[in-house]
C-alpha positions as CSV (number, residue, x, y, z in Angstrom):
1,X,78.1,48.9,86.4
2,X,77.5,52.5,85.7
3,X,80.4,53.1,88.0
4,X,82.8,50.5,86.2
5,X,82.2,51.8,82.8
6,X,83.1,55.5,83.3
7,X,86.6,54.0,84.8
8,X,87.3,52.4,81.5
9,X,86.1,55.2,79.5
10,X,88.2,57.4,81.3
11,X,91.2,54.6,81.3
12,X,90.2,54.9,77.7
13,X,90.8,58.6,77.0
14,X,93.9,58.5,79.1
15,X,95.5,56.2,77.0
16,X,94.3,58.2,73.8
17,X,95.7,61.4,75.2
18,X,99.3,59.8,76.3
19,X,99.5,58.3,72.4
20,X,98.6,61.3,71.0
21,X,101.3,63.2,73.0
22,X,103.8,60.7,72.2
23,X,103.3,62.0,68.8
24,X,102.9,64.8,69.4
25,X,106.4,64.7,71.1
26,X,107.9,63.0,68.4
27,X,106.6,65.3,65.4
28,X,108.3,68.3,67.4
29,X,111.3,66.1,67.8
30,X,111.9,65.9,64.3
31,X,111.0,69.4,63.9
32,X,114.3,70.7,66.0
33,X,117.1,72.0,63.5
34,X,120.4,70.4,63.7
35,X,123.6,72.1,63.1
36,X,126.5,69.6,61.9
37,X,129.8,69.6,63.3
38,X,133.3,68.3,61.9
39,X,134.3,65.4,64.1
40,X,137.0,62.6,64.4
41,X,135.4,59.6,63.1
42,X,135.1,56.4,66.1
43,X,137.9,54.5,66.1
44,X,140.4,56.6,64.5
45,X,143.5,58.6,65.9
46,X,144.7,61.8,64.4
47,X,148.5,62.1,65.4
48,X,149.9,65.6,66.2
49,X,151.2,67.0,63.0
50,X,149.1,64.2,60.7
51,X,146.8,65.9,57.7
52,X,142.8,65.8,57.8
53,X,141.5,63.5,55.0
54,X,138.0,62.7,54.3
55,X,138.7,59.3,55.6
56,X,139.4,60.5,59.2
57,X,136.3,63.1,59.6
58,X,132.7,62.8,60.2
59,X,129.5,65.1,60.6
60,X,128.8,65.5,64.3
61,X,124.6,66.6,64.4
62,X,123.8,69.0,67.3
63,X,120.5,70.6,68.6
64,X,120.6,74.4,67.0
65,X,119.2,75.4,70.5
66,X,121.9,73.6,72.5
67,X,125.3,74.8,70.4
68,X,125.9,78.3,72.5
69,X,129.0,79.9,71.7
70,X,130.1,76.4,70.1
71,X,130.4,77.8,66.7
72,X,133.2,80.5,68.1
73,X,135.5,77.1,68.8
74,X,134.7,74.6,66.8
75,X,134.5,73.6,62.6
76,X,131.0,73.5,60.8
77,X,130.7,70.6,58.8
78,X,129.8,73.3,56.0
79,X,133.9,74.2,56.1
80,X,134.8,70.5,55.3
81,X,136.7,71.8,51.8
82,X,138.5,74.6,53.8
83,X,140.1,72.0,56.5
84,X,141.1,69.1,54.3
85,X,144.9,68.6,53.6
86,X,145.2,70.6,56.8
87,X,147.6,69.6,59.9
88,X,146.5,69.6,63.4
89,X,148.6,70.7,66.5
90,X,146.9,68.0,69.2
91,X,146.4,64.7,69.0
92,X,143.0,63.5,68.5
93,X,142.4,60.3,70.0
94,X,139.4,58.5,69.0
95,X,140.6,55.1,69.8
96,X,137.8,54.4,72.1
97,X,135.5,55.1,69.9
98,X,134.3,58.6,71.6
99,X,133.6,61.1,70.5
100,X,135.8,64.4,69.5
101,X,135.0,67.9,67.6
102,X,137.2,69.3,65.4
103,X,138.3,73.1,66.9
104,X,140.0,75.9,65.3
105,X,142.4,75.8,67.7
106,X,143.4,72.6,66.2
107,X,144.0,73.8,62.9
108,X,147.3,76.1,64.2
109,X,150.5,75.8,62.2
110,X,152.4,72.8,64.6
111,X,156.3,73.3,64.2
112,X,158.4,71.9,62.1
113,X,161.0,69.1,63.3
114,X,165.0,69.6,62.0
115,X,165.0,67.4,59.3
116,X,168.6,66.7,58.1
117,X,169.5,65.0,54.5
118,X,171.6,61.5,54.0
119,X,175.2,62.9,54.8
120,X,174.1,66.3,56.6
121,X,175.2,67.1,59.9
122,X,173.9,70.7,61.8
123,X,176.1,72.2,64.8
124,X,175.6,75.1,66.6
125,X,177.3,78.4,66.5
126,X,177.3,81.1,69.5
127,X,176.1,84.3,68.1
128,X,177.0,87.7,69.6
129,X,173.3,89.4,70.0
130,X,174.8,92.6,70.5
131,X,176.1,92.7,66.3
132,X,173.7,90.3,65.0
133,X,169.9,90.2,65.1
134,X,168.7,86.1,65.2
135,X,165.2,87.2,64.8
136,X,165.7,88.5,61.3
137,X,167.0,85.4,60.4
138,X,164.5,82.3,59.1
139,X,165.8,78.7,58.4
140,X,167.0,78.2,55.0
141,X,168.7,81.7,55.0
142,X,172.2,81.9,54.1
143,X,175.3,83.2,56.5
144,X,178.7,83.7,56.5
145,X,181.3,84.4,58.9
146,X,183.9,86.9,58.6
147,X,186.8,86.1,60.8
148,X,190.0,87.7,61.7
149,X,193.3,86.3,61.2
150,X,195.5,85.5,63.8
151,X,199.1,85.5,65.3
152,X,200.0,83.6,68.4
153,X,200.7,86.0,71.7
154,X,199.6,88.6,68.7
155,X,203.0,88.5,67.3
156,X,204.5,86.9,64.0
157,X,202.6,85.3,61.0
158,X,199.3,83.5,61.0
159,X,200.5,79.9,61.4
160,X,199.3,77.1,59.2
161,X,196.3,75.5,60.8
162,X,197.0,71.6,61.9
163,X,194.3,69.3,60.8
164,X,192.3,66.3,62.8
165,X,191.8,66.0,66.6
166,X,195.5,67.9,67.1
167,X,194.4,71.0,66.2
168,X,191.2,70.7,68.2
169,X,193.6,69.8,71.3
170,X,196.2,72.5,69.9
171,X,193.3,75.2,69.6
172,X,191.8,74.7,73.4
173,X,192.5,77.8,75.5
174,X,195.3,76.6,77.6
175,X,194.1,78.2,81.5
176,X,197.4,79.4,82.1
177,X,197.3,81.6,78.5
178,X,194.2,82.9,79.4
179,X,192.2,85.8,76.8
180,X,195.6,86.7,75.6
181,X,196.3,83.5,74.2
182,X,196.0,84.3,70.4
183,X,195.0,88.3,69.4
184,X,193.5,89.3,66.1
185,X,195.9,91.1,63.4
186,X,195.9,92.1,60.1
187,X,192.5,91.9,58.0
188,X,189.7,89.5,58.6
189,X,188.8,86.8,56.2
190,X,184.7,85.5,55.2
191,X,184.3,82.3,55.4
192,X,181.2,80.7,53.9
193,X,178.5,80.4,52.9
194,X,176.8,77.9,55.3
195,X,172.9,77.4,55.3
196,X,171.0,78.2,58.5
197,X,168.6,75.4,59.8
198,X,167.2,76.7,63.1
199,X,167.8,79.5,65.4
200,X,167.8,78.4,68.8
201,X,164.9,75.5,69.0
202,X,163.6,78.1,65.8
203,X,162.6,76.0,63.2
204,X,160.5,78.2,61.2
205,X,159.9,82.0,61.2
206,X,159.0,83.5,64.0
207,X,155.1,83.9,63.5
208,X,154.7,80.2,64.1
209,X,156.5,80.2,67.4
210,X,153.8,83.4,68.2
211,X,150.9,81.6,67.1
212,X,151.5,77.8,68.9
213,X,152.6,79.9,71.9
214,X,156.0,78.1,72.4
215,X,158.8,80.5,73.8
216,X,161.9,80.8,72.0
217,X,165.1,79.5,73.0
218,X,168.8,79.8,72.7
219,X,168.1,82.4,70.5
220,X,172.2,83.2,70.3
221,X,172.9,79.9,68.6
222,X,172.7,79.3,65.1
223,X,172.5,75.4,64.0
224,X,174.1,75.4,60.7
225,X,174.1,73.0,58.0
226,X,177.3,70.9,57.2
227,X,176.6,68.7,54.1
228,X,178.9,66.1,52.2
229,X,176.6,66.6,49.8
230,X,177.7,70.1,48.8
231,X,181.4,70.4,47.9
232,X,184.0,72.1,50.0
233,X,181.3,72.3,53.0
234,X,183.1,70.4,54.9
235,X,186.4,72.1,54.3
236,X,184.7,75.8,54.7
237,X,183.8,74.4,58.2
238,X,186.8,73.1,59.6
239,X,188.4,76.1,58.8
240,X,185.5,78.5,60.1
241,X,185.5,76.0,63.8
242,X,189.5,76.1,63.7
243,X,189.4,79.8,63.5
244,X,186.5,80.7,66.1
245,X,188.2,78.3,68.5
246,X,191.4,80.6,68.3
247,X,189.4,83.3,69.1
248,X,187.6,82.1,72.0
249,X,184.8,82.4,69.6
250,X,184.9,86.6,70.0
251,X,185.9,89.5,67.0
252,X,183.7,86.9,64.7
253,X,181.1,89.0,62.7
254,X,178.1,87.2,60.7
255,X,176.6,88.3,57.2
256,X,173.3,87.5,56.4
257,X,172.8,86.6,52.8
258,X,169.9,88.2,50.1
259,X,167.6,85.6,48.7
260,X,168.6,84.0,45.7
């Protein structure tokens, strides 16, 4: 009996000592310090490009002991002012209801798309990059063209210029004329102003290429704007295109324009 009775006591004080552990546990538990984290609330998607609202976020609690480096890469809850209204460069998909952390590196400028008006067109222009520096030049800046005038086989009087698609065809380097088709003479003539919308696949200033690491290219092209919108546009550019095609596009100097 004696035998029996020191198996339950000690059944006993096993069973005491694993409760009082399990709060003991659970006390320390609660004790940890958590460090909160800006998240994409479950459920949602954030678009590439789409703004942070209140709606979209959530805190993320982790384990102060557990975070490493994470507060190098990714948002404290605490900066939740700082980020809202702000655009992100990556999706991030929470569609699944997973989980995703808001990083810094989410928070770079994304670049703009060309957005064109009702009744704007934008058409490229070849630039010479050895008299003209592109990467001075922003969207939204101002250029004109200063063109020479022209005599065929570089004798006579300019001719009047022909109008529609016959003076497209009419303009075309013929292959048998070859460079010596139509020759500057007399003085040049500017022609503008038109409004730059991207240099290259530039839509913004050059700092934001830098910064979402995107190379630039075509940087000798210059899409300007052609509006309906803005009177004698239209005209200014068929007579600037009419003129460049003459020249085989060459002799054609650009001015950049001061801010206004």
């Amino acid at each position: 009996m004696k035998g029996i009775q020191g198996l339950i006591i000690a059944v006993g004080l096993g069973i005491a000592g694993a409760v009082a552990n399990f709060y003991y546990l659970a006390n320390e538990a609660q004790k940890v310090e958590m460090v909160r984290f800006i998240g994409v609330k479950p459920g949602v998607t954030i678009a590439r490009g789409d703004k942070l609202t209140e709606s979209n976020l959530v805190a993320v609690e982790i384990p102060k002991n557990l975070v490493g480096n994470l507060f190098e890469f990714a948002c404290k809850y605490s900066e939740i002012n700082d980020v809202l209204g702000r655009y992100v460069w990556r999706t991030l998909d929470c569609s699944d209801n997973g989980s995703v952390l808001l990083m810094r590196s989410d928070l770079k400028t994304p670049p703009k798309e060309l957005e064109l008006g009702k009744g704007e067109r934008a058409i490229g222009i070849p630039v010479d990059a050895r008299t003209f520096v592109t990467s001075l030049v922003n969207p939204g800046d101002k250029v004109s063209f200063k063109v020479p005038t022209l005599a065929p086989n570089g004798m006579g009087p300019t001719l009047a210029p022909k109008s529609g698609a016959a003076a497209v065809a009419d303009l075309q380097p013929k292959p048998e004329e070859g460079d010596n088709a139509a020759q500057p003479t007399g003085p040049t003539e500017i022609i503008g102003p038109f409004v730059v919308k991207s240099i290259g696949n530039r839509l913004g200033d050059t700092e934001v290429m830098k910064a979402a690491k995107i190379p630039q290219l075509q940087e000798n092209v210059l899409m300007i704007r052609i509006s309906k919108n803005e009177a004698g546009e239209e005209e200014r550019f068929d007579k600037l295109w009419n003129r460049m095609q003459s020249v085989n596009f060459r002799n054609v100097g650009i001015i950049l324009h001061g801010k206004e």
